[in-house]
ZAKEPA-929426 format. One record per residue: residue number from 1; residue in one letter; x, y, z of N, C-alpha, C in turn. Coordinates in steps of 0.1 Angstrom, whole numbers, plus 5000, padded with zeros to 4 digits. Layout:
BEGIN
> NUM,A,X,Y,Z,X,Y,Z,X,Y,Z
...
end
This chain:
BEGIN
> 1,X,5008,4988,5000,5000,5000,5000,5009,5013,5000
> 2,X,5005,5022,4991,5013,5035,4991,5011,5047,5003
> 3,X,5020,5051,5010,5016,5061,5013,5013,5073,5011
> 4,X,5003,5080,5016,4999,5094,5007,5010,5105,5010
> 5,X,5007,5112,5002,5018,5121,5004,5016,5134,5009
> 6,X,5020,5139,5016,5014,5153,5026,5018,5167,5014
> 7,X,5006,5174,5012,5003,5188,5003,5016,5194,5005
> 8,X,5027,5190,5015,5038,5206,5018,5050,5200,5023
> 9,X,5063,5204,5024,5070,5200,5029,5079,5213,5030
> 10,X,5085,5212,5043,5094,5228,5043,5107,5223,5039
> 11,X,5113,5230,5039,5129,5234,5032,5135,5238,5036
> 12,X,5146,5239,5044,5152,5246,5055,5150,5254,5063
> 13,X,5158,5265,5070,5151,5272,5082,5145,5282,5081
> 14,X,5139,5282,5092,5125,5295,5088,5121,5302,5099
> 15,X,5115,5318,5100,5116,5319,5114,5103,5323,5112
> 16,X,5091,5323,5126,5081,5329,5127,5074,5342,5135
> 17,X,5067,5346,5132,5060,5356,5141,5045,5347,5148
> 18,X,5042,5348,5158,5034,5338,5169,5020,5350,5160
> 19,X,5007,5344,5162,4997,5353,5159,4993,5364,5169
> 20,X,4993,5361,5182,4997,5368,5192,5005,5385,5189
> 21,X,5017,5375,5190,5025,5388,5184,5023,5398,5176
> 22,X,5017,5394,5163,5012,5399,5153,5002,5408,5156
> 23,X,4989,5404,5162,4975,5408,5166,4979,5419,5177
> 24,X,4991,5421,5183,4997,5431,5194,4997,5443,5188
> 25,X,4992,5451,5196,4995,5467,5196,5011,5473,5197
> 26,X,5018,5466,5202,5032,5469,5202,5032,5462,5185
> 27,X,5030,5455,5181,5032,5455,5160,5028,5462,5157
> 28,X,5016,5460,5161,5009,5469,5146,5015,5486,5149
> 29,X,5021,5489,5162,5026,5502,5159,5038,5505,5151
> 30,X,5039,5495,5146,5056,5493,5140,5052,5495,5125
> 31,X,5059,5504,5119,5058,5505,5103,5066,5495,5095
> 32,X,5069,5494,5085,5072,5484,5076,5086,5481,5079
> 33,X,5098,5490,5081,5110,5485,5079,5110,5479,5093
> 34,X,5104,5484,5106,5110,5476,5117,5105,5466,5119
> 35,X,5092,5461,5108,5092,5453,5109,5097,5439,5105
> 36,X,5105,5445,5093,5115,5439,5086,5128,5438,5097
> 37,X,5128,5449,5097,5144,5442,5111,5142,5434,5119
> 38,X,5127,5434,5125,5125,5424,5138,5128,5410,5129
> 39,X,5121,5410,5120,5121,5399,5113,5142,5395,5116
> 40,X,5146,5403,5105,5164,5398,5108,5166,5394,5121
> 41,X,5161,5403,5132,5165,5396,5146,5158,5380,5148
> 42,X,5147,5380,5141,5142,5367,5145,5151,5356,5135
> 43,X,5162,5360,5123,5164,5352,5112,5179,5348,5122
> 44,X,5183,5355,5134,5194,5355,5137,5187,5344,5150
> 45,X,5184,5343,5155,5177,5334,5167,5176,5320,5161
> 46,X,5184,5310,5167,5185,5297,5165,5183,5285,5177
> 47,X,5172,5289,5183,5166,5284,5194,5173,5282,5208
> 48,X,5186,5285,5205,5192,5283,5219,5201,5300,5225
> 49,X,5195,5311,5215,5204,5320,5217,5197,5334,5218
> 50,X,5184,5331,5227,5173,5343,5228,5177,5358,5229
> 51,X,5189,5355,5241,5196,5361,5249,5211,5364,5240
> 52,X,5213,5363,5233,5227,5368,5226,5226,5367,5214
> 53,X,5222,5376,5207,5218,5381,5186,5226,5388,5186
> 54,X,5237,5386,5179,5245,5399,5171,5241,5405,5159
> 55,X,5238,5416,5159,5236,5421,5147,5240,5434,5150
> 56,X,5254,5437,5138,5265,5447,5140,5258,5456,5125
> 57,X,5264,5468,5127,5260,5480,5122,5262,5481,5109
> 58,X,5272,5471,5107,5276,5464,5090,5270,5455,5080
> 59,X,5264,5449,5094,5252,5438,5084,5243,5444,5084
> 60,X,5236,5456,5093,5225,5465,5093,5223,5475,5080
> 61,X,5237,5479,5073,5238,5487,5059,5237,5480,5051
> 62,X,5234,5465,5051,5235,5460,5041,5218,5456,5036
> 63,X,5212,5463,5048,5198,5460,5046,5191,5473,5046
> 64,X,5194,5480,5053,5189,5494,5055,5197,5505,5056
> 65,X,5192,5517,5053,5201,5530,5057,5207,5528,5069
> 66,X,5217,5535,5071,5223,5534,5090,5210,5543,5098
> 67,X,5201,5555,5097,5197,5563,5098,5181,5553,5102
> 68,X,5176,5544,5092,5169,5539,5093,5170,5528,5105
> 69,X,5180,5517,5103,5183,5510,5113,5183,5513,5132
> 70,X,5189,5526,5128,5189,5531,5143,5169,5532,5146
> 71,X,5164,5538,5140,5151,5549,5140,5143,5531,5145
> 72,X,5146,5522,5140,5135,5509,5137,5142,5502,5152
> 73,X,5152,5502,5151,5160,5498,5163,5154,5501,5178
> 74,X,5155,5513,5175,5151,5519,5188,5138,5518,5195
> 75,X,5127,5518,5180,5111,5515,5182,5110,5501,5189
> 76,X,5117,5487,5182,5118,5478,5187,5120,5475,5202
> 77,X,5128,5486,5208,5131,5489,5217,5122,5489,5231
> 78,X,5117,5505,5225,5104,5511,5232,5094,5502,5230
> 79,X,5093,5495,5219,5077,5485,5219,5081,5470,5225
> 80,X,5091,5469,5229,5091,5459,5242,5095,5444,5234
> 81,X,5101,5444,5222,5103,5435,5213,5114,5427,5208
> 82,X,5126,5434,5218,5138,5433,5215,5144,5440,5227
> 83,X,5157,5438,5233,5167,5442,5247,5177,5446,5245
> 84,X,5186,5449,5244,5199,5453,5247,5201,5449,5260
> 85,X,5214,5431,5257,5215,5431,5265,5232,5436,5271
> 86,X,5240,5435,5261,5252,5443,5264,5252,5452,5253
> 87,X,5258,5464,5253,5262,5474,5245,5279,5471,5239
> 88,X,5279,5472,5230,5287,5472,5220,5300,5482,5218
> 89,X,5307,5486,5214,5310,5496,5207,5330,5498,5209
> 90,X,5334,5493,5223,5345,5493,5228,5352,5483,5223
> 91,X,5366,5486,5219,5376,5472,5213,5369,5468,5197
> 92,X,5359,5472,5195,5348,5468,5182,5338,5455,5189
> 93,X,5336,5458,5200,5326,5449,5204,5314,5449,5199
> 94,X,5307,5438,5190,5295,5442,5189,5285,5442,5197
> 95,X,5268,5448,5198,5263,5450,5207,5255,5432,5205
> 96,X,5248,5433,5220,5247,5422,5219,5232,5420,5221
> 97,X,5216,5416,5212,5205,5419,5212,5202,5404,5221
> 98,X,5189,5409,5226,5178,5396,5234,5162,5398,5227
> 99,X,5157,5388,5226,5144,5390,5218,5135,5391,5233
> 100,X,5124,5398,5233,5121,5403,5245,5105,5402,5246
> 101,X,5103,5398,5256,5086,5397,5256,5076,5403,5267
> 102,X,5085,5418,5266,5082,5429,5272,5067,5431,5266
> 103,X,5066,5435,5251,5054,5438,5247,5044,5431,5246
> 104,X,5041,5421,5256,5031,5414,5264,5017,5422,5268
> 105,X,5028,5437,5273,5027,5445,5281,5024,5457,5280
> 106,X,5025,5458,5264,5027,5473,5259,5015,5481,5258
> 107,X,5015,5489,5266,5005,5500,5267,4998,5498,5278
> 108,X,5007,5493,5288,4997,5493,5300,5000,5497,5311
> 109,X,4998,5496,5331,5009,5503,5335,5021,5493,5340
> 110,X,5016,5475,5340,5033,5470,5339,5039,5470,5331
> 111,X,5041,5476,5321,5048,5477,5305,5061,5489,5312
> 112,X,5078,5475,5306,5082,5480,5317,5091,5484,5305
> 113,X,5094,5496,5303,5100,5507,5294,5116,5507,5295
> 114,X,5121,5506,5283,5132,5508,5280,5141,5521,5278
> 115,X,5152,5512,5296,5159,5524,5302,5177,5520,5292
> 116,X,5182,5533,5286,5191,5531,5277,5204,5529,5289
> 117,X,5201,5539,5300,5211,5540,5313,5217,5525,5316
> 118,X,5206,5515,5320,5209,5502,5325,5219,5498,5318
> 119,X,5225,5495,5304,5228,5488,5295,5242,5487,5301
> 120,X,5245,5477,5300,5259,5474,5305,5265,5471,5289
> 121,X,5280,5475,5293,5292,5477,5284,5298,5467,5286
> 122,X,5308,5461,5273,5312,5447,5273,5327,5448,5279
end
């Protein structure tokens, strides 16, 4: 007897946005490019590395203005979507991103806002 064959089969790696996420007020405040960057932050996340995404200012030009990347960067920030968890910049350290599920929360009063002060240096 043959077995049937299933309508789809995926092809290598892939990353997703949860519907949740999507259906969030922290997204939908997000215009097109950050939502494209979130996306790179999610293309850089390989299940065991929530807490440590590099993505340096070099691979950021290669997708976006520098000008843009900051502006989307930072939104991601404020909308609770992404962390800084070390800061970058010394020796050429790159900075070091956490995917963050702050915007759980966003727009409410535990919606806990992103302080640039905290950020520790590598």
């Amino acid at each position: 007897m043959k077995k049937k064959k299933r309508g789809f089969e995926i092809d290598g790696t892939y990353s997703v946005i949860e519907h949740k996420l999507a259906d969030s007020e922290a997204f939908k405040d997000l215009n097109l490019s950050t939502k494209w960057l979130y996306m790179e932050f999610k293309f850089r996340f390989h299940g065991d590395n929530e807490r440590h995404i590099i993505f340096t200012y070099k691979e950021a030009i290669k997708i976006m203005n520098n000008i843009t990347f900051i502006k989307s960067r930072d939104r991601l920030l404020e909308n609770g979507l992404i962390d800084i968890v070390k800061r970058g910049g010394f020796n050429k350290e790159p900075t070091i991103y956490g995917l963050s599920d702050r915007w759980k929360k966003f727009g409410t009063k535990e919606f806990v806002k992103f302080n640039r002060r905290k950020i520790k240096y590598l």
